[in-house]
C-alpha positions as CSV (number, residue, x, y, z in Angstrom):
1,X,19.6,21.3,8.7
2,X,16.4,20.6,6.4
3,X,16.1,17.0,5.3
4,X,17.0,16.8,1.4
5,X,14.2,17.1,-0.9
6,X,14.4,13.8,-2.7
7,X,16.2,11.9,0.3
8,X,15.5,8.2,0.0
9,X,12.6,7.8,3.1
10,X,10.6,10.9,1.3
11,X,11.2,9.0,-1.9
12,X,9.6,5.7,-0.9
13,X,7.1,7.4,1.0
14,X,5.9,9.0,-1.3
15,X,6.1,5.8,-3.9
16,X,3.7,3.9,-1.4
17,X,1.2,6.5,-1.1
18,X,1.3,7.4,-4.4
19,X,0.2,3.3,-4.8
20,X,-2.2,3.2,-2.1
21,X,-4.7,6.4,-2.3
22,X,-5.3,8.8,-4.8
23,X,-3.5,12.2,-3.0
24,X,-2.3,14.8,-4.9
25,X,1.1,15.8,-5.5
26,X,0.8,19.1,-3.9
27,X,-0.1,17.5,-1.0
28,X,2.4,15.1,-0.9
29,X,5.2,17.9,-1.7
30,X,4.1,19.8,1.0
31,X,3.8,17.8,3.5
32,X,6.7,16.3,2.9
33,X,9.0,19.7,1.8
34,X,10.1,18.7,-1.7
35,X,9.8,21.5,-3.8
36,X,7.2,21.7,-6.6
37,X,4.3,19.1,-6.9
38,X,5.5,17.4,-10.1
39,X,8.9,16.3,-8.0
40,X,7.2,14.4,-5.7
41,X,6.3,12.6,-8.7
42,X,9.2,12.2,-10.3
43,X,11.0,11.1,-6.8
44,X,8.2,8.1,-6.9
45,X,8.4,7.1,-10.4
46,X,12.4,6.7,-10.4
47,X,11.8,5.2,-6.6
48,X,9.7,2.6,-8.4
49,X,12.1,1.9,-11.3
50,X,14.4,0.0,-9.3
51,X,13.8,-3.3,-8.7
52,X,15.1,-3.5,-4.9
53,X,13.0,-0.1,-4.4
54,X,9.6,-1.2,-5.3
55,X,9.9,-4.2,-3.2
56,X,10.8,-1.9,0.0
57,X,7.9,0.0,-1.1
58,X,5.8,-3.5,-1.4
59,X,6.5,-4.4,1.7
60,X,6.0,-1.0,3.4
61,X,2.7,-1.3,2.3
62,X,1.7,-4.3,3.1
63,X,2.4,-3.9,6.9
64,X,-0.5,-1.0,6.5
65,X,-3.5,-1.9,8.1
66,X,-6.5,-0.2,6.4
């Protein structure tokens, strides 16, 4: 069974990348299976709307090592 498009982990994945580099949202919606490139955006921005979400993102990226 195919992970859902806009299932949570996708979601804040693709809120921290979104907040760390500048890839596009094809890429990210491919890689990541979620339909058309504007949803990946749209599963980041309402990610980031909740409070308790953009923390988990905040802290997700702060354990990357660049």
């Amino acid at each position: 069974m195919p992970a859902q498009k806009a299932h949570p982990d996708k979601s804040m994945l693709t809120a921290a990348m979104k907040a760390r580099t500048s890839v596009a949202n094809a890429w990210l919606a491919e890689r990541l299976n979620m339909a058309k490139p504007a949803s990946a955006s749209q599963f980041a921005r309402r990610w980031m709307l909740a409070l308790h979400d953009r923390k988990a993102v905040a802290a997700l990226v702060s354990r990357v090592k660049t």
